[in-house]
C-alpha positions as CSV (number, residue, x, y, z in Angstrom):
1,X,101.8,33.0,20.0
2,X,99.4,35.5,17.2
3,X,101.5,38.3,18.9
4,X,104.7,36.4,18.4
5,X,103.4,35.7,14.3
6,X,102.4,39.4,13.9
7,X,105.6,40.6,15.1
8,X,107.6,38.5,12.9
9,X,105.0,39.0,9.7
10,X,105.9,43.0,10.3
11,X,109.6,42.7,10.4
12,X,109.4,40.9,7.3
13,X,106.9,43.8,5.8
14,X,110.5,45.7,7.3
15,X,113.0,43.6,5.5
16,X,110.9,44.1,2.5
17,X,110.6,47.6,2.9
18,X,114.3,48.7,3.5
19,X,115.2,46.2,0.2
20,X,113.0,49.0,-1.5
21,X,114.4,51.9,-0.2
22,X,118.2,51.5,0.4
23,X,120.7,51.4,-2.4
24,X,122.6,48.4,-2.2
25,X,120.0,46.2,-0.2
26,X,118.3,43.6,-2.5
27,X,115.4,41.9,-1.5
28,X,114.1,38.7,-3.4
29,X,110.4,38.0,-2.6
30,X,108.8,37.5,0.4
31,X,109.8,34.2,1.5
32,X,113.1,35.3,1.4
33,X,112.2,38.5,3.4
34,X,110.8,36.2,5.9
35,X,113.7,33.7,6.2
36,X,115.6,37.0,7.4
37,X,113.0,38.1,9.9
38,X,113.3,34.6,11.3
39,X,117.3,34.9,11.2
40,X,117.0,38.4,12.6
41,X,114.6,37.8,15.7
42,X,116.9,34.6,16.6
43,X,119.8,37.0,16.4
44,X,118.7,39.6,18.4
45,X,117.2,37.2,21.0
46,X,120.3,35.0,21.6
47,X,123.3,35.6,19.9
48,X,123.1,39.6,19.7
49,X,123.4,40.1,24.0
50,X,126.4,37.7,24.0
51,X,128.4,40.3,21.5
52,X,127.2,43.8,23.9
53,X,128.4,42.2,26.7
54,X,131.5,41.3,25.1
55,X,131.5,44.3,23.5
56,X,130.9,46.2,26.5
57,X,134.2,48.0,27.5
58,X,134.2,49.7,23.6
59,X,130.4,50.7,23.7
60,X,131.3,52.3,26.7
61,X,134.1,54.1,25.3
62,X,132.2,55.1,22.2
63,X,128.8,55.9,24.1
64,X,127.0,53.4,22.2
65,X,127.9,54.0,18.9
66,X,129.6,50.8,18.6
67,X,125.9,49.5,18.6
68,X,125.1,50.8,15.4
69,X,128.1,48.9,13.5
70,X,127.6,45.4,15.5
71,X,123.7,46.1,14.2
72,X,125.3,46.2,10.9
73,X,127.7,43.4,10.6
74,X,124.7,41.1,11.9
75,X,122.5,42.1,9.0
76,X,125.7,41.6,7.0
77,X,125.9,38.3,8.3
78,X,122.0,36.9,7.5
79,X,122.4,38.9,4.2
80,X,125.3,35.6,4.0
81,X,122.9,33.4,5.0
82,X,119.7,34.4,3.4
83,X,120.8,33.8,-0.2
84,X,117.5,35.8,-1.6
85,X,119.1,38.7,0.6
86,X,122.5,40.6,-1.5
87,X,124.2,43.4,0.1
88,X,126.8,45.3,-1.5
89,X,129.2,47.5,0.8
90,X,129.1,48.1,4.4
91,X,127.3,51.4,3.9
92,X,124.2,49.9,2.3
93,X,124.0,47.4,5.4
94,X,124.4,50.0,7.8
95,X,121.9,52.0,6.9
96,X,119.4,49.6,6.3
97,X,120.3,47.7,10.2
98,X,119.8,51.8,11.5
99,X,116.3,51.7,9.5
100,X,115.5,48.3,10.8
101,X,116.2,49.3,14.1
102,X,113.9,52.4,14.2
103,X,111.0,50.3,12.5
104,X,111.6,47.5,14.9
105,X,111.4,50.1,17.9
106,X,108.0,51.8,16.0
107,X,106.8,48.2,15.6
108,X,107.6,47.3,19.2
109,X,105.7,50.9,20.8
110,X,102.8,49.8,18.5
């Protein structure tokens, strides 16, 4: 369960950190951060291996890179959700689901 809390707390400290750093990606306070961890592990636990399976014959077309534009629309979609959480334009979201996804992968090695 602590390593459950610590994981979460990080990809907040994530969320917060790519609303810094990306153009575009507005980040209102912590809380807010956090609602969107929450939205993003629930996500990528249930609802995120229902769309690569359904969106399996096209990732196998494009190799994978199909990955990186679902990963986008998804932080799009809690970015709806999250109303502390404003994205402007496709770009901005895509790069900051590519960051999340490499600090997720650094947070999950550590």
């Amino acid at each position: 369960m602590a390593e459950m809390f610590l994981r979460l707390i990080a990809l907040t400290l994530c969320v917060l950190f790519i609303g810094f750093i990306v153009p575009g990606i507005t980040v209102n306070g912590f809380f807010g951060a956090f609602l969107a961890a929450c939205l993003i592990a629930f996500i990528n636990t249930f609802i995120k291996p229902v769309l690569l399976f359904l969106t399996l014959p096209v990732n196998i077309l494009t190799l994978g890179i199909s990955i990186l534009f679902i990963n986008a629309l998804l932080f799009m979609f809690v970015a709806k959700i999250v109303p502390q959480i404003q994205i402007e334009n496709f770009i901005s979201a895509f790069i900051g689901a590519l960051l999340l996804s490499v600090l997720s992968v650094g947070i999950s090695i550590l």
